[in-house]
N, C-alpha and C positions, 0 to 999 in steps of 0.2 A: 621538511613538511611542517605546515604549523602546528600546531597540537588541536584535538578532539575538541569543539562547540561541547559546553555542560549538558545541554539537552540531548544531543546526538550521544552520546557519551554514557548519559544516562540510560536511553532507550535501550541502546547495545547492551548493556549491563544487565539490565532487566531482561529481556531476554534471555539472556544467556542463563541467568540464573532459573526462569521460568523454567527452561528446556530441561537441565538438569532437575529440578524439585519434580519435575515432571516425568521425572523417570523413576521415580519413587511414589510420588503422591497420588500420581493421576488427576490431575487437573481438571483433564478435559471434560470430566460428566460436570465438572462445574464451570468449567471459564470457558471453553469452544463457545462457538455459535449454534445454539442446534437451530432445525429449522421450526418454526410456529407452531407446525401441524405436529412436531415429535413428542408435546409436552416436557419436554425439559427447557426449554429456553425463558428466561431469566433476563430483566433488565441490565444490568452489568455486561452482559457479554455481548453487547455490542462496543463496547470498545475491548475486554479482555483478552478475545479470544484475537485481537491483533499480537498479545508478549507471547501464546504458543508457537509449537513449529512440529510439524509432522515428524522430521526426521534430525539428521547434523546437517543433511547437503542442503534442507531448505533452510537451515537457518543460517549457513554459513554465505549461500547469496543472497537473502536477504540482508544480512548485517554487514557486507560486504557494499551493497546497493545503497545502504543508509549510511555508510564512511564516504562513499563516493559522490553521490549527489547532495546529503544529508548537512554534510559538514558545511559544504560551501553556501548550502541554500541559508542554514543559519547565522550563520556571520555575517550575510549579507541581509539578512531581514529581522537580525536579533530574535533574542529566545521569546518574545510573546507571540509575535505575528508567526513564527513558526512554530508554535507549539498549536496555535488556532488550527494553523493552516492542516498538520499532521491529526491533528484529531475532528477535520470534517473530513479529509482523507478517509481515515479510519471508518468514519458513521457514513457516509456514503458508501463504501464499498460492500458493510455489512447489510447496510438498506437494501442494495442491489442483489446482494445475494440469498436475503430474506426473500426477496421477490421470487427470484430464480428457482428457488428451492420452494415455494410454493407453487409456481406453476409446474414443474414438474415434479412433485410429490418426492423429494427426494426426503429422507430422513438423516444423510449423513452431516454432521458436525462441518464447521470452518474454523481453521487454523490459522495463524502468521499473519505477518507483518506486510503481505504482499500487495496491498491495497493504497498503503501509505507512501511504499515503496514506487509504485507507479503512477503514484502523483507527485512523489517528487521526481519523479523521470519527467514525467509532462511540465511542471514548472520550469524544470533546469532545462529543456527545450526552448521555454516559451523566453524564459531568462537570457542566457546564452545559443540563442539557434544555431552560430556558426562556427561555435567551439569545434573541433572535433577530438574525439573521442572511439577510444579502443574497447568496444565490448570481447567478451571471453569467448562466445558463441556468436555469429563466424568472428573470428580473429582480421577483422575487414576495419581500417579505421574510416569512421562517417562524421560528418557531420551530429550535431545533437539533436537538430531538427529532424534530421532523417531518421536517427534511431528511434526517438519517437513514433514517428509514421510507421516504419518498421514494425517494431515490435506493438502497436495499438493496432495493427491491420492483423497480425499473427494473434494476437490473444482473441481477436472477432471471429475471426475463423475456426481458430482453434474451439472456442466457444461454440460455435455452431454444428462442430464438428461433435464436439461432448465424449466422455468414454474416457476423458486423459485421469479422472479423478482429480484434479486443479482445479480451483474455481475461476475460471477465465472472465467469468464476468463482474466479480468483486472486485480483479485488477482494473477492468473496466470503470467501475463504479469508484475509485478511488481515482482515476484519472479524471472523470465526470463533477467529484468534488472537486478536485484540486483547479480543472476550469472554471467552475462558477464559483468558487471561490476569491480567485484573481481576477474574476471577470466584476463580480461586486467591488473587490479594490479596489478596480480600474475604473469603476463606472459603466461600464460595457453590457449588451443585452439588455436583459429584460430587467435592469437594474435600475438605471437616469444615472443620475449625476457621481462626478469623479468621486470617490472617499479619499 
């Protein structure tokens, strides 16, 4: 296996380190996302509250999601364009969940790196569509294409469905960046011309 991209490498690191300080410090009244309406929300944490993680098991498949897609996306796009790319990820999904949590008055905080994570799932779709690949849940091996569609139609629903305590539509929102993101690249959309 080749060795860890420094950026992916690094994020992991952080992380890891956040979760732990985190379990002493308390972080979260400072780095989560609260919602607008809770009066604790803070410029900074809209990209912060991407290095918490609720528990081990979220951060162990987040940091798991980010060795797996993460690795490959930066080597192949070097550490600027993926560092861009990972931090509109990040600001769109907390955009979207700022929304979220204003229309429905919710007051509780957002955690993790799940936003970043599922945009680079949507990239490594749109990159390699007919890779395939083995997710942990179902143990079905698909296409990459497909797991995207898969898992963007589950997190809508799921979203709709609400009650899981997830923010399903932050993963959405960072899937929403990481489109127009590649779609300005590209030139595509409501963009014009190639970059």
């Amino acid at each position: 296996m080749p060795p860890m991209p420094p950026i992916t490498r690094a994020l992991l690191l952080t992380c890891v380190a956040a979760f732990c300080l985190n379990l002493f410090l308390h972080l979260e009244a400072w780095l989560a996302l609260w919602p607008l309406t809770s009066g604790r929300f803070m410029p900074w944490q809209l990209l912060s509250y991407a290095l918490l993680h609720g528990d081990m098991l979220h951060l162990f498949f987040n940091m798991l999601g980010l060795w797996m897609f993460g690795s490959e996306i930066e080597r192949l796009w070097g550490g600027r364009r993926y560092m861009h790319f990972l931090l509109a990820c990040i600001l769109a999904a907390a955009l979207v969940q700022l929304a979220v949590t204003m229309l429905t008055g919710s007051k509780v905080p957002t955690v993790g790196a799940s936003g970043a994570l599922f945009g680079l799932l949507l990239a490594f779709g749109m990159l390699f569509p007919n890779r395939t690949i083995m997710p942990l849940f179902p143990p079905i091996p698909m296409k990459a294409r497909t797991f995207v569609f898969v898992f963007g139609g589950l997190e809508l629903m799921l979203g709709f469905l609400g009650g899981t305590g997830i923010a399903h539509f932050a993963h959405l929102g960072g899937m929403l960046g990481a489109w127009l993101l590649i779609s300005y690249w590209r030139g595509r959309g409501p963009f014009g011309r190639r970059r």
